[in-house]
N, C-alpha and C positions, 0 to 999 in steps of 0.2 A: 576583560571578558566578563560577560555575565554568569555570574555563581546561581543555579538554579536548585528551589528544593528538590528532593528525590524524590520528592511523590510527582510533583510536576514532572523532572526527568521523565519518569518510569511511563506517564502517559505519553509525551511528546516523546519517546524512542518508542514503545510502544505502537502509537497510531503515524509516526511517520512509516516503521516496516510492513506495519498489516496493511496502512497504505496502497504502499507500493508493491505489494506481490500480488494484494487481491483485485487491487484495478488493471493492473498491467495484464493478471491473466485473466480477466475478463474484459476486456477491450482484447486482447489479439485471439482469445476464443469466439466472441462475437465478430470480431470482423472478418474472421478465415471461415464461421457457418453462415456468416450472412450479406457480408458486402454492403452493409449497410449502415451509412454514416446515422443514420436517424437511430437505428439500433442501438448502437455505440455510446454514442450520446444520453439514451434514455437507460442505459446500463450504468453511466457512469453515475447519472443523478440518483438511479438506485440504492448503488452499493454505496454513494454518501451517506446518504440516510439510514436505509438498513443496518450497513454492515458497521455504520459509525457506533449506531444504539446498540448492536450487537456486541463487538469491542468492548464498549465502553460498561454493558453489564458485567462483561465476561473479568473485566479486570477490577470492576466494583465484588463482584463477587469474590476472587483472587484474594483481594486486598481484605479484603472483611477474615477470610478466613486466616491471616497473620499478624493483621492490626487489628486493634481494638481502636484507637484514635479515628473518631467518625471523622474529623476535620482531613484526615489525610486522606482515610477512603475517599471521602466526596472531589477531593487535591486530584486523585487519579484518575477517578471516573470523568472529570469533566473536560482534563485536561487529553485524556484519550480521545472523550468523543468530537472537543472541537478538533483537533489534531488529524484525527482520523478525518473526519466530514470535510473541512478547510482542505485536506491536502488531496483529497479523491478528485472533488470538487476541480483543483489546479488543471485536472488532466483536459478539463474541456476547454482550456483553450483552444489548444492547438489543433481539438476535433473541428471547433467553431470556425477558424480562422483561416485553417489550412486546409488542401487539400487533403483526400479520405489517407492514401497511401502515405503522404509525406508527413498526416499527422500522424498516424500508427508510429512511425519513425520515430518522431519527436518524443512522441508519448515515452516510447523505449527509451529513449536516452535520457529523460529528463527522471524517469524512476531507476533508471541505474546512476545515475548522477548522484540522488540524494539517497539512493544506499550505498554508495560510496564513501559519500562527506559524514554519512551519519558511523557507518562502521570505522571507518580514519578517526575520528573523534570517540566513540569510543573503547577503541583500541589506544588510543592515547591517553584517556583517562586511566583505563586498566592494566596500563605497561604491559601491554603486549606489542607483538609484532602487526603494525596496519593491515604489510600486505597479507598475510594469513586472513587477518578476522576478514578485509574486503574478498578478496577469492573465496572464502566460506560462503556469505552473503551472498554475493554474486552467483554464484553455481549455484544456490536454492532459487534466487530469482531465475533464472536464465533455464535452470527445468520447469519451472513455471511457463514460462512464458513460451518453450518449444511445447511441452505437452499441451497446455490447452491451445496452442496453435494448429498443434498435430491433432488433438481431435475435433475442434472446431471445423477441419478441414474433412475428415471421418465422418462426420454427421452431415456435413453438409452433400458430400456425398452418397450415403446410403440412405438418408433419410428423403433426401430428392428425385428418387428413384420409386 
C-alpha cells in the first residue's frame, strides 16, 4: 500500500468529501429546479473550478494558520485543489454518456461509493469502527442530497408560477 504524506492525505480526504457532497447536491438541486441536462453539466464544470479554488484557499489558509512549513501549506493546497477539481470533474461522465435520469442515478452512487471507500479507509487508519464513521458520512451526504433535491423541486415550483 502506498504510505502517503499528511499534508497530501489532508487534501486528497479533504477534496475527495467536499467533492462529493457539494457536487452531488448540486447536480440533484439543479436537476429537480430544472430538468436540464445542459444545466447540470455547466454546474458541474462550475463547481470544478470554483469550488476547487475555493477549498483549496480555504485549506491554504487552515494550514497557514498551524503550520509554519510553506512546503506543507503549498503540499495541501494543491493537493485539495487538484483533488477537489479532478474528482467534481469524474461526475460528467455519466451526465455526458447517459441518460439525464439514469445519470443522476449513477452520479448518486458513484459519490456514495467513494464516501464509502474513503470513510472505511479512514476509520481503519483511526481504529475506529468503519461502520459508525460510514453511517455518519453517509447521513450528512444523503441530507444533502434529499434537501437540495427537495428544494430544487420548491423552487421549481413557486418560482414557475
Amino acid at each position: 500500500m502506498i504510505k502517503l504524506k499528511n499534508t497530501i492525505k489532508k487534501g486528497l480526504n479533504f477534496g475527495l468529501t467536499s467533492g462529493a457532497i457539494t457536487t452531488l447536491g448540486l447536480i440533484t438541486g439543479l436537476d429537480s429546479t430544472t430538468g436540464s441536462k445542459f444545466v447540470v453539466i455547466s454546474g458541474v464544470v462550475t463547481i470544478a473550478i470554483a469550488d476547487a479554488f475555493s477549498d483549496a484557499l480555504g485549506a491554504h489558509v487552515s494550514e497557514e494558520s498551524t503550520n509554519n512549513n510553506k512546503k506543507d501549506v503549498w503540499e495541501v493546497t494543491i493537493s485539495t485543489f487538484l483533488t477537489k477539481f479532478l474528482f467534481a470533474l469524474s461526475f460528467l461522465l455519466p451526465m455526458i454518456f447517459l441518460k439525464e435520469g439514469f445519470a443522476i442515478i449513477c452520479s448518486i452512487l458513484w459519490g456514495i461509493f467513494v464516501i464509502t471507500v474513503l470513510s472505511y479507509k479512514l476509520a481503519k487508519d483511526n481504529n475506529e469502527k468503519p461502520i459508525k464513521i460510514i453511517f455518519e458520512h453517509l447521513l450528512m451526504a444523503l441530507i444533502v442530497i434529499l434537501s437540495t433535491n427537495f428544494i430544487g423541486h420548491f423552487l421549481a415550483k413557486t418560482l414557475k408560477n
